[in-house]
mmCIF file as Biopython writes it, N, C-alpha, C and O atoms, coordinates in Angstrom:
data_model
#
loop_
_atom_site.group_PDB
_atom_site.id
_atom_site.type_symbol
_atom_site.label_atom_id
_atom_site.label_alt_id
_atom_site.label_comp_id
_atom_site.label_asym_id
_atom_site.label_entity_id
_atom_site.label_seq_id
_atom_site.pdbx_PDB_ins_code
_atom_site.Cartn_x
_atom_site.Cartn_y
_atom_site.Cartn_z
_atom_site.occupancy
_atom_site.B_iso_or_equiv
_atom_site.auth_seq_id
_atom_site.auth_asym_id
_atom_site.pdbx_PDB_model_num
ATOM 1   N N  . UNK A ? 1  ? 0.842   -1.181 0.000  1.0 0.0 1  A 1 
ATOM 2   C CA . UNK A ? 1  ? 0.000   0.000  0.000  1.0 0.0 1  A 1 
ATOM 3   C C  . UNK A ? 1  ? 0.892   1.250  0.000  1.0 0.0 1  A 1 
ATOM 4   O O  . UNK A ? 1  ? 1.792   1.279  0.839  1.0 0.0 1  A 1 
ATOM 5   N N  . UNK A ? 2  ? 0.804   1.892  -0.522 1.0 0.0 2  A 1 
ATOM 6   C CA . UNK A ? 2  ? 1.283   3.377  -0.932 1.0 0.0 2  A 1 
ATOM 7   C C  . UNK A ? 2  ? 0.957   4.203  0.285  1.0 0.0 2  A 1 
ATOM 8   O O  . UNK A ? 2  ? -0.076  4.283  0.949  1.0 0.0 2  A 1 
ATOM 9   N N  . UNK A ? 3  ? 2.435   4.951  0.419  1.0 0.0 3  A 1 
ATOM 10  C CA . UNK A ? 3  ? 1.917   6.066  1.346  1.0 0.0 3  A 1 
ATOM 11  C C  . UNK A ? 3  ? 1.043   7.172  1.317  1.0 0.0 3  A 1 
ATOM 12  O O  . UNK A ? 3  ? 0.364   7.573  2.262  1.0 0.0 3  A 1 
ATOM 13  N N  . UNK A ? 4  ? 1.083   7.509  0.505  1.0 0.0 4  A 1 
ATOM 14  C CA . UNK A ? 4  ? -0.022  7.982  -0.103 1.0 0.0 4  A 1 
ATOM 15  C C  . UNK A ? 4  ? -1.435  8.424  0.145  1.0 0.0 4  A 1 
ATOM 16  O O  . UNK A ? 4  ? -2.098  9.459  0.075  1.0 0.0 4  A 1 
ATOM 17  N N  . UNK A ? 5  ? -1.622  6.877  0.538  1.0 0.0 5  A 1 
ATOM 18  C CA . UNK A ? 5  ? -2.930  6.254  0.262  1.0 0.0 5  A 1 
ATOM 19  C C  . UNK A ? 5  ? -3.860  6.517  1.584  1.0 0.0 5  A 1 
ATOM 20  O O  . UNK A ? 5  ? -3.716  5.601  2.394  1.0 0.0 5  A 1 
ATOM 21  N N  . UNK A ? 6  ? -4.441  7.160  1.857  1.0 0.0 6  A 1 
ATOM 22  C CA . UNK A ? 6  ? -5.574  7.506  2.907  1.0 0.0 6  A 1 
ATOM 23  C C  . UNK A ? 6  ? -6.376  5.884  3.771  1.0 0.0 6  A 1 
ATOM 24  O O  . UNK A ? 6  ? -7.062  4.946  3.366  1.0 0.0 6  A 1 
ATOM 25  N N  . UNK A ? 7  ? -5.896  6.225  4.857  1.0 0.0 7  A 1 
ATOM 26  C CA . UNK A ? 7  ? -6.237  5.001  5.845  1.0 0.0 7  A 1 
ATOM 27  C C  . UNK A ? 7  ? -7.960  5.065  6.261  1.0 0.0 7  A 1 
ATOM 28  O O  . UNK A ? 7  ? -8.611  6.068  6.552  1.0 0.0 7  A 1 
ATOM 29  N N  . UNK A ? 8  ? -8.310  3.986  6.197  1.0 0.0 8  A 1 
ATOM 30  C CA . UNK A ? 8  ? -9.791  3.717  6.891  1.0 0.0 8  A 1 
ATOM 31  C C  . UNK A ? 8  ? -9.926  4.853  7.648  1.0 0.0 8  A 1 
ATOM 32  O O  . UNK A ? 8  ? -10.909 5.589  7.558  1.0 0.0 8  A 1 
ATOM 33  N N  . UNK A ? 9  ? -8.842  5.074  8.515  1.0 0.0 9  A 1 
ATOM 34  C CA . UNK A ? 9  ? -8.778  5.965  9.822  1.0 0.0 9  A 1 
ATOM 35  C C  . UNK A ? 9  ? -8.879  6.990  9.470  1.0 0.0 9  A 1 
ATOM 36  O O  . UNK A ? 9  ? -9.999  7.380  9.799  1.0 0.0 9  A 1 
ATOM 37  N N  . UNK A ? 10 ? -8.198  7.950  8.809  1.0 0.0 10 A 1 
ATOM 38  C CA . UNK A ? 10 ? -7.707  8.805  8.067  1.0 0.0 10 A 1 
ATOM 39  C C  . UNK A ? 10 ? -9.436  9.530  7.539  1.0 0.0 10 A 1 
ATOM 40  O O  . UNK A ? 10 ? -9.928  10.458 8.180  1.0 0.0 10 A 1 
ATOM 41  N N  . UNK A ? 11 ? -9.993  9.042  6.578  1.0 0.0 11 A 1 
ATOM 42  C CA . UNK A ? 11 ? -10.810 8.784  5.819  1.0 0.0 11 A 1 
ATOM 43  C C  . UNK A ? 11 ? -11.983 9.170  6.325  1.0 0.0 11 A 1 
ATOM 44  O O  . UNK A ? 11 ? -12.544 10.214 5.993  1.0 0.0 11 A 1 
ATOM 45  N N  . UNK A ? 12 ? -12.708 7.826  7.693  1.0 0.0 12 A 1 
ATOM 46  C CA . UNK A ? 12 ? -13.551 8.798  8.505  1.0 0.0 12 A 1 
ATOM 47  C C  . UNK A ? 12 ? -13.294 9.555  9.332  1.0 0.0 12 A 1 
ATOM 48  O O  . UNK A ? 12 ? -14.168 10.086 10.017 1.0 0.0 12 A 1 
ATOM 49  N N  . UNK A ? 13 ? -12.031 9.789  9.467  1.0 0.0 13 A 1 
ATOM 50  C CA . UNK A ? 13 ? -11.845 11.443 10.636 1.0 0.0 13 A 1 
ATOM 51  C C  . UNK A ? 13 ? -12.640 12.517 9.300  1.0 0.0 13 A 1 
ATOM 52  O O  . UNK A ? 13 ? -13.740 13.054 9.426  1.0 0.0 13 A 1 
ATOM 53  N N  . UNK A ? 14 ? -11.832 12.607 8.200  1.0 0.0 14 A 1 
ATOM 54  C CA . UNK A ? 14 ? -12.256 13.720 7.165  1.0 0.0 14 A 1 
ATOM 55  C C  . UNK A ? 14 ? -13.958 14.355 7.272  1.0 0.0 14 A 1 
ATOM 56  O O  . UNK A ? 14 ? -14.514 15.451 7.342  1.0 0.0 14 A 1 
ATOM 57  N N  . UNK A ? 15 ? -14.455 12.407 7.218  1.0 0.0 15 A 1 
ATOM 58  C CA . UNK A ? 15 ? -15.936 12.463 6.586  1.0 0.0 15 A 1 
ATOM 59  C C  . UNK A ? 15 ? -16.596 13.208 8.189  1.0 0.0 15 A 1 
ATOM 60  O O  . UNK A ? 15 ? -17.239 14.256 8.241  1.0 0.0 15 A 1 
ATOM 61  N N  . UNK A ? 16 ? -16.364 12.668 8.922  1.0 0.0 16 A 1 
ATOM 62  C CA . UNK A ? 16 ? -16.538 13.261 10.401 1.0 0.0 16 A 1 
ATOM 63  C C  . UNK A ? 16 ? -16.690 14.918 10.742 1.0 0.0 16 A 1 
ATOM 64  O O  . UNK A ? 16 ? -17.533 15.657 11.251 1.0 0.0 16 A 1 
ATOM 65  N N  . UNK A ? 17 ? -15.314 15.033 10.128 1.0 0.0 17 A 1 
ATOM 66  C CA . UNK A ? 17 ? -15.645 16.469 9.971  1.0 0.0 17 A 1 
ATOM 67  C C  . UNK A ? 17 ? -15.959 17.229 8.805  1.0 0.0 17 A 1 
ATOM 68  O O  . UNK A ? 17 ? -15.998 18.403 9.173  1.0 0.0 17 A 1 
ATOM 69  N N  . UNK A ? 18 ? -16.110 17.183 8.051  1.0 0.0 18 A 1 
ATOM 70  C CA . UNK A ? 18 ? -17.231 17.620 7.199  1.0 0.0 18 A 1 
ATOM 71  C C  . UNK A ? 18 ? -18.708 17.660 7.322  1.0 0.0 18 A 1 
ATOM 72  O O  . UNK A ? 18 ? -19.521 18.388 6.753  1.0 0.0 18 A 1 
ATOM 73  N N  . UNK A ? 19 ? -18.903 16.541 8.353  1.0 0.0 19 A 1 
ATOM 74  C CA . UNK A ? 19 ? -20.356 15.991 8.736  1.0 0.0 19 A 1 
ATOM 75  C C  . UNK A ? 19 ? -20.811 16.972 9.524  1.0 0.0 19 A 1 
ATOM 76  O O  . UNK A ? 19 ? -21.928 17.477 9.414  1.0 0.0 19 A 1 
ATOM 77  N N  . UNK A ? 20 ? -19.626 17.403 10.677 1.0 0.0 20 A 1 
ATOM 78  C CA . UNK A ? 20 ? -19.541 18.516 11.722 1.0 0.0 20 A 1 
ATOM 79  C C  . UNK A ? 20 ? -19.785 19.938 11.471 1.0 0.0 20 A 1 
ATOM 80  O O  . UNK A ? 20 ? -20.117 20.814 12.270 1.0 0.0 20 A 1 
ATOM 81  N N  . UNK A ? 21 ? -19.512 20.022 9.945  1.0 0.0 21 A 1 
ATOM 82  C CA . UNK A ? 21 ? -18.853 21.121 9.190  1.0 0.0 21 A 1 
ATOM 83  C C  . UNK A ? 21 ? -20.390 22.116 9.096  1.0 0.0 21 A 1 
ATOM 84  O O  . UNK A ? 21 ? -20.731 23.246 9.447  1.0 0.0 21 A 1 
ATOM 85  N N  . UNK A ? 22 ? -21.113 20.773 8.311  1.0 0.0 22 A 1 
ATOM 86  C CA . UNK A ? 22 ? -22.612 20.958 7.515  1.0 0.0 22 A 1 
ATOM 87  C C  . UNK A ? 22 ? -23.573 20.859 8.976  1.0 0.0 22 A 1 
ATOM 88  O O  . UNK A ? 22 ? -24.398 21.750 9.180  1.0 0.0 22 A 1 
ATOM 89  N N  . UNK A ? 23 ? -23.451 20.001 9.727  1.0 0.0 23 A 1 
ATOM 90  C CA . UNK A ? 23 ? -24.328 20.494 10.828 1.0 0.0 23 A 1 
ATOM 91  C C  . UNK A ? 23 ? -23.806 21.954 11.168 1.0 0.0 23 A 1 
ATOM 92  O O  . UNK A ? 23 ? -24.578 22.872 10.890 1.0 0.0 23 A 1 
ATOM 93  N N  . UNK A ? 24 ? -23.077 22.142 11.506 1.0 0.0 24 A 1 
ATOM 94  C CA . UNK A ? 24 ? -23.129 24.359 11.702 1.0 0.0 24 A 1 
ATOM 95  C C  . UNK A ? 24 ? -23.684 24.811 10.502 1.0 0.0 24 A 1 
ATOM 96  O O  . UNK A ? 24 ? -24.687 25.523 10.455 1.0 0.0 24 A 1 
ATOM 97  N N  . UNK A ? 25 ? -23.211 24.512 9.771  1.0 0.0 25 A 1 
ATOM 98  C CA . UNK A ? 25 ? -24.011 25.156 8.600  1.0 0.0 25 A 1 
ATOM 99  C C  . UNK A ? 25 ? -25.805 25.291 8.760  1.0 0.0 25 A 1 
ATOM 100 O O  . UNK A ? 25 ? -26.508 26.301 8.779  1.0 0.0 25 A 1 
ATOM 101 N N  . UNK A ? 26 ? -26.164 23.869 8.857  1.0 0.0 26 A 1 
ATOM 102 C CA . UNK A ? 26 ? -27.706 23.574 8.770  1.0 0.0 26 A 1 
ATOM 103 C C  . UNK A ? 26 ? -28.233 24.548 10.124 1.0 0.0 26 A 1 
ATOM 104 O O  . UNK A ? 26 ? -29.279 25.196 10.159 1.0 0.0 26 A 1 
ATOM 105 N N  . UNK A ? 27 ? -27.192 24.451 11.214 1.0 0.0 27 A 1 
ATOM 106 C CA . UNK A ? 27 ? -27.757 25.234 12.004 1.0 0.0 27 A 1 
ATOM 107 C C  . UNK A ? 27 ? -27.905 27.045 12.146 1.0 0.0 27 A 1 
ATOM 108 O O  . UNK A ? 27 ? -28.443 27.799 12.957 1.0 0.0 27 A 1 
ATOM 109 N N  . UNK A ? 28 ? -27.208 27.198 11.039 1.0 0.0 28 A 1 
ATOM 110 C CA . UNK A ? 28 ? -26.886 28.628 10.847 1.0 0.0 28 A 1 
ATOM 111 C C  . UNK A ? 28 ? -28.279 28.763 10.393 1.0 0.0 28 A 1 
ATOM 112 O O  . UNK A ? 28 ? -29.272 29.239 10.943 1.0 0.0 28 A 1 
ATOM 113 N N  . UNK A ? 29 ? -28.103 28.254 9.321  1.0 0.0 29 A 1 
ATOM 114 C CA . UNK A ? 29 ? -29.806 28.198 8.328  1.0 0.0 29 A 1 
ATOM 115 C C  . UNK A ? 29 ? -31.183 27.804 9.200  1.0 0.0 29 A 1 
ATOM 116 O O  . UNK A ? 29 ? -32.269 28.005 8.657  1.0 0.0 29 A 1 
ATOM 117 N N  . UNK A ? 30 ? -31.144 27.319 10.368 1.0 0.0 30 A 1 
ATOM 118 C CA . UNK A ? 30 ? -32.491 27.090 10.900 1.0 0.0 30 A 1 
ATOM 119 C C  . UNK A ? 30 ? -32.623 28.246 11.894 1.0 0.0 30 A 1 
ATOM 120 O O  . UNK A ? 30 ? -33.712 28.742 12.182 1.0 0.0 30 A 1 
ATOM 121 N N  . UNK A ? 31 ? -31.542 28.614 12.363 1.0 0.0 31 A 1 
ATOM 122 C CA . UNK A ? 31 ? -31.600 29.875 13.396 1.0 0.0 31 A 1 
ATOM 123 C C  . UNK A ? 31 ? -32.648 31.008 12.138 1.0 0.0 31 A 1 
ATOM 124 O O  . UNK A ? 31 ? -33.781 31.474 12.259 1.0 0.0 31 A 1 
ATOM 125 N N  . UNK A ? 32 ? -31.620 31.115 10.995 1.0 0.0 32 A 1 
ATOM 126 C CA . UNK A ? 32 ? -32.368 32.380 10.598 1.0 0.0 32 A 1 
ATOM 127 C C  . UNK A ? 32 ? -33.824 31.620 10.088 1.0 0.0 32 A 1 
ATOM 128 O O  . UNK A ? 32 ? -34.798 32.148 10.624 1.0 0.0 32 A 1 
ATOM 129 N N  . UNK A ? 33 ? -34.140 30.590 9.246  1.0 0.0 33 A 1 
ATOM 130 C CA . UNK A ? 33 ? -35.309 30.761 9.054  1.0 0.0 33 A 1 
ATOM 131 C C  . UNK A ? 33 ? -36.667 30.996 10.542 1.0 0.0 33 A 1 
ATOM 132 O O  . UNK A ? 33 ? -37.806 31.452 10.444 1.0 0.0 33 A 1 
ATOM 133 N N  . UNK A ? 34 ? -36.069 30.568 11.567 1.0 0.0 34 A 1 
ATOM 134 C CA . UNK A ? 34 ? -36.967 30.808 12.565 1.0 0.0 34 A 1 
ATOM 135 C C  . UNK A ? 34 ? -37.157 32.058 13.172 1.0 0.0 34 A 1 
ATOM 136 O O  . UNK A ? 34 ? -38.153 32.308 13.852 1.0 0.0 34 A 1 
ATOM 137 N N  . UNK A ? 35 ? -36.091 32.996 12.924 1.0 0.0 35 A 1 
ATOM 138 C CA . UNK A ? 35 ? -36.377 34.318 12.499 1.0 0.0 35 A 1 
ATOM 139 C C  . UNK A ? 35 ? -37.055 35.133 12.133 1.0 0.0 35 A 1 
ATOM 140 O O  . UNK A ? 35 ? -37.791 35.995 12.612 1.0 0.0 35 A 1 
ATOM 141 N N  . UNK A ? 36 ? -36.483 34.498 10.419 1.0 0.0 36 A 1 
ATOM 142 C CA . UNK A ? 36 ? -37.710 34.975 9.676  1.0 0.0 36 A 1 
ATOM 143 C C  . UNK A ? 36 ? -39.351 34.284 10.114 1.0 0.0 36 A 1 
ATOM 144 O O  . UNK A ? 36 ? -40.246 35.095 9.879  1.0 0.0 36 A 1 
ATOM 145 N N  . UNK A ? 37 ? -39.785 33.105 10.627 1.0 0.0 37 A 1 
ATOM 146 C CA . UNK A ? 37 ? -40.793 33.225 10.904 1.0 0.0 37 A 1 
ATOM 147 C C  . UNK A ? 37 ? -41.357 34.034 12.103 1.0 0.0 37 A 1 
ATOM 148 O O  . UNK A ? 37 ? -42.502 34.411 12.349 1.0 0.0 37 A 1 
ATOM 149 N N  . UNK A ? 38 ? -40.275 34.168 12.718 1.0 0.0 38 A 1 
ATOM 150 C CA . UNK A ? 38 ? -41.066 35.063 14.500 1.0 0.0 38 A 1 
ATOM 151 C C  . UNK A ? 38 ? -40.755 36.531 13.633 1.0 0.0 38 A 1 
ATOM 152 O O  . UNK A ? 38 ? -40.693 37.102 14.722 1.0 0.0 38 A 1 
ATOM 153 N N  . UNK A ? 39 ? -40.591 37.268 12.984 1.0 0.0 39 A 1 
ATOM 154 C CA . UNK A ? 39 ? -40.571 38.713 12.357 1.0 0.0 39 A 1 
ATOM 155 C C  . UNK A ? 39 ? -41.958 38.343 11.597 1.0 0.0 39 A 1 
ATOM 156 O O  . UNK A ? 39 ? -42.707 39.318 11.541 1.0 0.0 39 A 1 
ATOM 157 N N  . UNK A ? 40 ? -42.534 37.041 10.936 1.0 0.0 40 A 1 
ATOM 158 C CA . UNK A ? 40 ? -43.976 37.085 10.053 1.0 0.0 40 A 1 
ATOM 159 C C  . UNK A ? 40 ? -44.823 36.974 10.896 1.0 0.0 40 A 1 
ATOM 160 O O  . UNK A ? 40 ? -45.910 37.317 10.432 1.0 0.0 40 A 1 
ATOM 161 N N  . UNK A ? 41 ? -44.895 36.600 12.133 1.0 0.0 41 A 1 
ATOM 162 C CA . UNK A ? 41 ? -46.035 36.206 12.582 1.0 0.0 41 A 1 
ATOM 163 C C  . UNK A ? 41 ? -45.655 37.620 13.854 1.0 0.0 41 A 1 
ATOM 164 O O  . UNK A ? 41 ? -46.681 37.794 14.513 1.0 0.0 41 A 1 
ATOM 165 N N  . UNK A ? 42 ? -44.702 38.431 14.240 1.0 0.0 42 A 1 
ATOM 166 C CA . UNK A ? 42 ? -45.134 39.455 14.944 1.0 0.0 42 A 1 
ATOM 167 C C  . UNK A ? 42 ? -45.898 40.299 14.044 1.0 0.0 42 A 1 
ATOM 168 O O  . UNK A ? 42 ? -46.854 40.904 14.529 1.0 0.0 42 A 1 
ATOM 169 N N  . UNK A ? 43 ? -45.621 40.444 12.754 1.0 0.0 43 A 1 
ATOM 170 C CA . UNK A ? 43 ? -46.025 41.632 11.743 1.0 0.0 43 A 1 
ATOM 171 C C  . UNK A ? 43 ? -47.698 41.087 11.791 1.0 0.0 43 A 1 
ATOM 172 O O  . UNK A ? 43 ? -48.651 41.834 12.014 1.0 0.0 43 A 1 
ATOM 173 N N  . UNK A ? 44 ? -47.788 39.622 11.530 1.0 0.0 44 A 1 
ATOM 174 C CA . UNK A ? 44 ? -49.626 39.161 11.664 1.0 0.0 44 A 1 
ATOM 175 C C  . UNK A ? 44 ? -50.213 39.383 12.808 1.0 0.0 44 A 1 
ATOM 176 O O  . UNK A ? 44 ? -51.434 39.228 12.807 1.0 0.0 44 A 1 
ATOM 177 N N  . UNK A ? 45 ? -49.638 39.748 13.933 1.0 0.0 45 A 1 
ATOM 178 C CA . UNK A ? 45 ? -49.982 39.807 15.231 1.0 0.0 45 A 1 
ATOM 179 C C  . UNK A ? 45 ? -50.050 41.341 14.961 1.0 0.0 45 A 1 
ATOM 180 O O  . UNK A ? 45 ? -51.233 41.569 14.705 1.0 0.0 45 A 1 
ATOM 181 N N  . UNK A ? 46 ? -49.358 42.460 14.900 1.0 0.0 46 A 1 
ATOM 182 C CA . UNK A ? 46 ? -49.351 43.869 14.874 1.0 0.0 46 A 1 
ATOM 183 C C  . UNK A ? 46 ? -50.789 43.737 14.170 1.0 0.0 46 A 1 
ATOM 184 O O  . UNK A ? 46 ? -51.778 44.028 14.843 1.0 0.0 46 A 1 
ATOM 185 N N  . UNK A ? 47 ? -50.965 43.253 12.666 1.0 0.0 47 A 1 
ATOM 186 C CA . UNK A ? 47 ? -51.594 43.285 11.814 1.0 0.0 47 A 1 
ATOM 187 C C  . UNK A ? 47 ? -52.918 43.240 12.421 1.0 0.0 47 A 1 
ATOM 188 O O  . UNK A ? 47 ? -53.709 43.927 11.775 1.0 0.0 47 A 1 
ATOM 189 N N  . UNK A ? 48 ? -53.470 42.634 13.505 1.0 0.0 48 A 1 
ATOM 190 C CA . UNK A ? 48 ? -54.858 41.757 14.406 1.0 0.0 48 A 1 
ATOM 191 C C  . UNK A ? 48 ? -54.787 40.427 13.855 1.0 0.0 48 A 1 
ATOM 192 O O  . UNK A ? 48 ? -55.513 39.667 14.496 1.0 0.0 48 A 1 
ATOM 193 N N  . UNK A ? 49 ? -54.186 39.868 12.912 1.0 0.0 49 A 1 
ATOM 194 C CA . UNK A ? 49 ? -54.360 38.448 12.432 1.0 0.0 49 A 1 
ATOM 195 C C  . UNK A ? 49 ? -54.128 37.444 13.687 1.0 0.0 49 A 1 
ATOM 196 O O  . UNK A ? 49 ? -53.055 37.477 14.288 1.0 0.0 49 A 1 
ATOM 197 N N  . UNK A ? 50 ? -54.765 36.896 13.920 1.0 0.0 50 A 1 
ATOM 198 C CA . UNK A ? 50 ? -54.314 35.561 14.941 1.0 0.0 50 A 1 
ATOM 199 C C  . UNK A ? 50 ? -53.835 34.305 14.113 1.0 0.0 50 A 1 
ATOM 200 O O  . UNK A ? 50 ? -54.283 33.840 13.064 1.0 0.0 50 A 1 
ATOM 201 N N  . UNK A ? 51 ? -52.945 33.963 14.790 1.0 0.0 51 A 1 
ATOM 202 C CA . UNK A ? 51 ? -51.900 33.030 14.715 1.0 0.0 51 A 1 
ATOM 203 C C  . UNK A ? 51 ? -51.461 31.723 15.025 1.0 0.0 51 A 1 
ATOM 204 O O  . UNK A ? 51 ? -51.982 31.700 16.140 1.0 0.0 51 A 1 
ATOM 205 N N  . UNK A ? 52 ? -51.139 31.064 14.970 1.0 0.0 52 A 1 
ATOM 206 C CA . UNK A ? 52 ? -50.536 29.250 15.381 1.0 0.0 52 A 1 
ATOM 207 C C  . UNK A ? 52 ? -49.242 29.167 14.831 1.0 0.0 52 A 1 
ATOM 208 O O  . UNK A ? 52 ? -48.785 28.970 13.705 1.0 0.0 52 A 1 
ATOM 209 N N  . UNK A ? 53 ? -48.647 29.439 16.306 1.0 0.0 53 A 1 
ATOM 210 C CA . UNK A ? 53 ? -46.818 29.849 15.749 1.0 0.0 53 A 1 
ATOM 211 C C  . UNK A ? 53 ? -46.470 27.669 15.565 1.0 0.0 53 A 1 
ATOM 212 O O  . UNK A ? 53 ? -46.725 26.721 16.308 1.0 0.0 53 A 1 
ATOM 213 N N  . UNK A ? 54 ? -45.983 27.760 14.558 1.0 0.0 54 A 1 
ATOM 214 C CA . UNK A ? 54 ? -45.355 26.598 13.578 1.0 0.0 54 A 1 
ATOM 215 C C  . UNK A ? 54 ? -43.873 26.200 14.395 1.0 0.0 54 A 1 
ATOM 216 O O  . UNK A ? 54 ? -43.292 25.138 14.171 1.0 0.0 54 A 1 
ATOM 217 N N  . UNK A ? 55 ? -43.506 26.948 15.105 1.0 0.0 55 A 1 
ATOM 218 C CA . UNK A ? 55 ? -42.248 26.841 15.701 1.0 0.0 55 A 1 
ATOM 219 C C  . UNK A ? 55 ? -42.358 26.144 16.892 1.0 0.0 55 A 1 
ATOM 220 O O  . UNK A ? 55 ? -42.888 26.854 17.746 1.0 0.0 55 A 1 
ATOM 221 N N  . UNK A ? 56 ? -42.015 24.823 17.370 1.0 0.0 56 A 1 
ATOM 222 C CA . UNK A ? 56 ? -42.125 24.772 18.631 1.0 0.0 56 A 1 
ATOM 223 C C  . UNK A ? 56 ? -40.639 23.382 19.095 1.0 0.0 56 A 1 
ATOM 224 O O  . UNK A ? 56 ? -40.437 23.062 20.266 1.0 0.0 56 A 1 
#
């Protein structure tokens, strides 16, 4: 085997963290969309609209 050559070990450390990488990511992205929903449903609330916040 070539030195080279990326070990079992090696291999899933990478995938591991990449895995790590995209969960922050996904969590970046759910922070703001829940955001953006508590800014739509205060504006329906200012508005008199009543509501069933989706977020829980």
């Amino acid at each position: 085997m070539s030195e080279e050559a990326e070990t079992i070990y090696e291999r899933v450390a990478r995938l591991e963290d990449e895995v790590a990488s995209l969960r922050s990511e996904l969590d970046v992205f759910k922070k703001a969309l829940r955001n953006k929903i508590a800014r739509h449903e205060i504006r329906m609330i200012k508005e008199g609209r009543d509501i069933s916040s989706i977020i829980d």
